[in-house]
C-alpha positions as CSV (number, residue, x, y, z in Angstrom):
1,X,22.6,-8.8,7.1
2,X,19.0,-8.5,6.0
3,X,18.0,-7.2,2.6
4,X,15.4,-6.0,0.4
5,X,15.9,-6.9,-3.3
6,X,13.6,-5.1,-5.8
7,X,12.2,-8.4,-7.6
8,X,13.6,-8.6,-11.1
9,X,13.3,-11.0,-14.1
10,X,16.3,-13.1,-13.2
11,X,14.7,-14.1,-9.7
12,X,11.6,-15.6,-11.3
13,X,12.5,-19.3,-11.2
14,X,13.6,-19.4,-7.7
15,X,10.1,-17.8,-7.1
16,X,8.1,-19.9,-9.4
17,X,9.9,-22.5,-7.2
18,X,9.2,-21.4,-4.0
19,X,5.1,-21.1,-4.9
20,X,4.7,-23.9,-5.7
21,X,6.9,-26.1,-2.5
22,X,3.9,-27.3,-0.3
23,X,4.9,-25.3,2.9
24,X,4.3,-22.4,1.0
25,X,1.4,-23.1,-1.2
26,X,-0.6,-25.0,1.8
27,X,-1.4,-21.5,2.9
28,X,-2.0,-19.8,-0.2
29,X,-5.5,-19.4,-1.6
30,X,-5.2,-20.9,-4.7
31,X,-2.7,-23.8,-6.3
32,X,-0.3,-22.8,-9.1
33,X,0.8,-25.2,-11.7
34,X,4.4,-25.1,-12.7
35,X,4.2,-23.4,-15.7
36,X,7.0,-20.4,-15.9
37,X,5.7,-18.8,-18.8
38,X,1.9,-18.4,-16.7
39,X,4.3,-17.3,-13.9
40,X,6.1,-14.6,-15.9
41,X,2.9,-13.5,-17.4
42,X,1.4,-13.4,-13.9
43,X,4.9,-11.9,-12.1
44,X,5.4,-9.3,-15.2
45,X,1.6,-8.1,-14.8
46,X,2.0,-7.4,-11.1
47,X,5.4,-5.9,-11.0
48,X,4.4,-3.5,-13.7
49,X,1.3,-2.1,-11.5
50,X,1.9,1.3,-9.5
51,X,0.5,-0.1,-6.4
52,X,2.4,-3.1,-6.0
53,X,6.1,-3.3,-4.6
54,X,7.6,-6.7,-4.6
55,X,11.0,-7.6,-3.0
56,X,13.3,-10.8,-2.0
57,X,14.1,-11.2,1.6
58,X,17.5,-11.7,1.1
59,X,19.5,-13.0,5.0
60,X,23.4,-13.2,5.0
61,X,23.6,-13.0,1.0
62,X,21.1,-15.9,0.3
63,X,17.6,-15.1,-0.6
64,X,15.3,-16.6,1.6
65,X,11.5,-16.0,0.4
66,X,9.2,-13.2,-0.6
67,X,7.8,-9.7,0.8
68,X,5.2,-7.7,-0.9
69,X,2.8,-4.6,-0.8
70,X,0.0,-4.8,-2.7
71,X,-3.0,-2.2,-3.6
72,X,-1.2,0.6,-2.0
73,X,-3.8,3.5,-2.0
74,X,-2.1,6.9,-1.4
75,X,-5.8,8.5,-1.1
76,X,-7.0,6.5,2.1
77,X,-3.4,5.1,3.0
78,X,-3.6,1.6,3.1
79,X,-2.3,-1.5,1.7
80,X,-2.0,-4.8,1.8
81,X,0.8,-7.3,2.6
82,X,2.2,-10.5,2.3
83,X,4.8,-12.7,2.3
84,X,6.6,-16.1,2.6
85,X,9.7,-18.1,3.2
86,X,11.2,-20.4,0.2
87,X,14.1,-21.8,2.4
88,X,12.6,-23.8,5.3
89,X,15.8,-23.3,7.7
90,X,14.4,-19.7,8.0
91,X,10.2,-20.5,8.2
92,X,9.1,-18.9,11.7
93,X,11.2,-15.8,11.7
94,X,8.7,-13.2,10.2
95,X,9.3,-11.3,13.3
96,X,12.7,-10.3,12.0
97,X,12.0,-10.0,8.6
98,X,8.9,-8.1,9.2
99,X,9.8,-5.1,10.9
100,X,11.5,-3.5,8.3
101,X,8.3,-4.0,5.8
102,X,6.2,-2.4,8.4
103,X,8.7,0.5,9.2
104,X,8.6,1.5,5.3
105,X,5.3,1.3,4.8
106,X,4.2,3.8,7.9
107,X,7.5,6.3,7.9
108,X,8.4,6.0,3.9
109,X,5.0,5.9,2.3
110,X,3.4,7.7,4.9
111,X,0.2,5.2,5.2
112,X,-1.8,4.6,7.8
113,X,-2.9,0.9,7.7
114,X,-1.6,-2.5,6.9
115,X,-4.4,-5.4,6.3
116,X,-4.5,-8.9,5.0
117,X,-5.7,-11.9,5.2
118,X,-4.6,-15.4,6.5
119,X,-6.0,-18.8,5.6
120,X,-7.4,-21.2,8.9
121,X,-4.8,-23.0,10.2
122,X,-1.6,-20.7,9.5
123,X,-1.4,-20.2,13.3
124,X,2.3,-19.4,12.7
125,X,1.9,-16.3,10.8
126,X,-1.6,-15.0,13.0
127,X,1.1,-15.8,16.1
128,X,3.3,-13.6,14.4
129,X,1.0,-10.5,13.4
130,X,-0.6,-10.5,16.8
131,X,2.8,-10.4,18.2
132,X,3.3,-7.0,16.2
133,X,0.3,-5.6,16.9
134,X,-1.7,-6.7,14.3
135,X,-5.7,-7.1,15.5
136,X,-7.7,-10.0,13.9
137,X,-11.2,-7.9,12.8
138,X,-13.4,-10.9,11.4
139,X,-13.4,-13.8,9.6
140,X,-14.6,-14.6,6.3
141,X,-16.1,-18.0,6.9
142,X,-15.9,-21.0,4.4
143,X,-14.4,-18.2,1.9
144,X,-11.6,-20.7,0.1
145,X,-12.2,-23.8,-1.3
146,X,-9.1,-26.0,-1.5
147,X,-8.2,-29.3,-1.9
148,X,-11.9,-30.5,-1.6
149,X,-12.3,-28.8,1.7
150,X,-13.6,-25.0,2.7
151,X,-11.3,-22.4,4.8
152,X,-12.3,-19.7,6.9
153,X,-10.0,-16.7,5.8
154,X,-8.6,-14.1,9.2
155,X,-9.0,-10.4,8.4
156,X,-6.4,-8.6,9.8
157,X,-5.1,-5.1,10.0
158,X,-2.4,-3.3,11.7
159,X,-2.1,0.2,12.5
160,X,0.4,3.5,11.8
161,X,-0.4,3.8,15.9
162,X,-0.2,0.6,17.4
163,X,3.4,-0.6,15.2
164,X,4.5,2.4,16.9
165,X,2.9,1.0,20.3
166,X,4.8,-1.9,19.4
167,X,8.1,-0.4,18.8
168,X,7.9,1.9,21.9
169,X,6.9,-1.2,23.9
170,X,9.7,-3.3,22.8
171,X,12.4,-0.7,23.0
172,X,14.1,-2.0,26.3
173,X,15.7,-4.3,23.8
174,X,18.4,-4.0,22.2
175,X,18.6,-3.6,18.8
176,X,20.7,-2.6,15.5
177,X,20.3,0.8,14.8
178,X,20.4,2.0,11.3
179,X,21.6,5.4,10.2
180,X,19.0,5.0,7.2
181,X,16.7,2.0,7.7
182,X,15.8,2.4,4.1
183,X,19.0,1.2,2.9
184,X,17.8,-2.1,3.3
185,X,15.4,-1.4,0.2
186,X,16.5,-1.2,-3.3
């Protein structure tokens, strides 16, 4: 079963570990040194903000990697989002661990857009977005410099209107219905 644990103090480590495993940090835009009492600083900062909402995927009881929303604006509804997978057995499968993220963010907080932004060469998770929807709006070019080399980063942004496309479109399927979808949220 697929889960949504509210990121506590406990879980720090195993994300402090996950940061820093090259998969993961290979795509982020900047390195982290393993340091846990930068990390707490840095965790404890963004957990405490109002706009930010921060969560373990959690698959069949283990937790698997990382989902957040970050500057969540309730005035022009929109946020950001992000996210990664700590277990590699489980890389690949943002489609299904996705969904849930996007279905909260347009029916529970009642927003109307979803944007980010993907470092050059993470075809996986552009493959991913553009198969939810997601529409690629620009490019910032050499924006990241990073082990000696610049990156272009992908602007993307996905829509209240076409996730719902995208769910209407994909219906056909089946799929496990929820009574409340939100219980997969703590």
């Amino acid at each position: 079963m697929l889960k949504y644990i509210k990121v506590r103090e406990n879980h720090l480590k195993l994300i402090l570990k996950w940061r820093t495993m090259p998969h993961v940090t290979k795509y982020m835009f900047t390195d982290i040194e393993k340091d846990f009492e930068k990390h707490k600083k840095w965790m404890n900062d963004v957990l405490n903000k109002e706009n930010c909402k921060y969560w373990l995927i959690s698959y069949c009881g283990e937790n698997i990697g990382l989902v957040h929303l970050s500057e969540i604006d309730y005035i022009h509804k929109r946020c950001t989002t992000g996210y990664y997978i700590g277990a590699k057995e489980f890389m690949g499968r943002g489609a299904v661990f996705l969904p849930p993220v996007y279905d909260y963010v347009f029916n529970k907080l009642k927003l109307n857009k979803i944007y980010g932004e993907v470092l050059e060469g993470n075809g996986l998770i552009l493959g991913i977005h553009e198969f939810h929807g997601w529409r690629n709006v620009g490019a910032f070019k050499n924006h990241v410099y990073k082990n000696g080399k610049y990156y272009d980063v992908h602007l993307l942004e996905l829509l209240g209107t076409d996730w719902l496309n995208f769910k209407t479109k994909e219906s056909n399927q089946e799929k496990k219905s929820l009574s409340n979808p939100y219980e997969l949220f703590e």
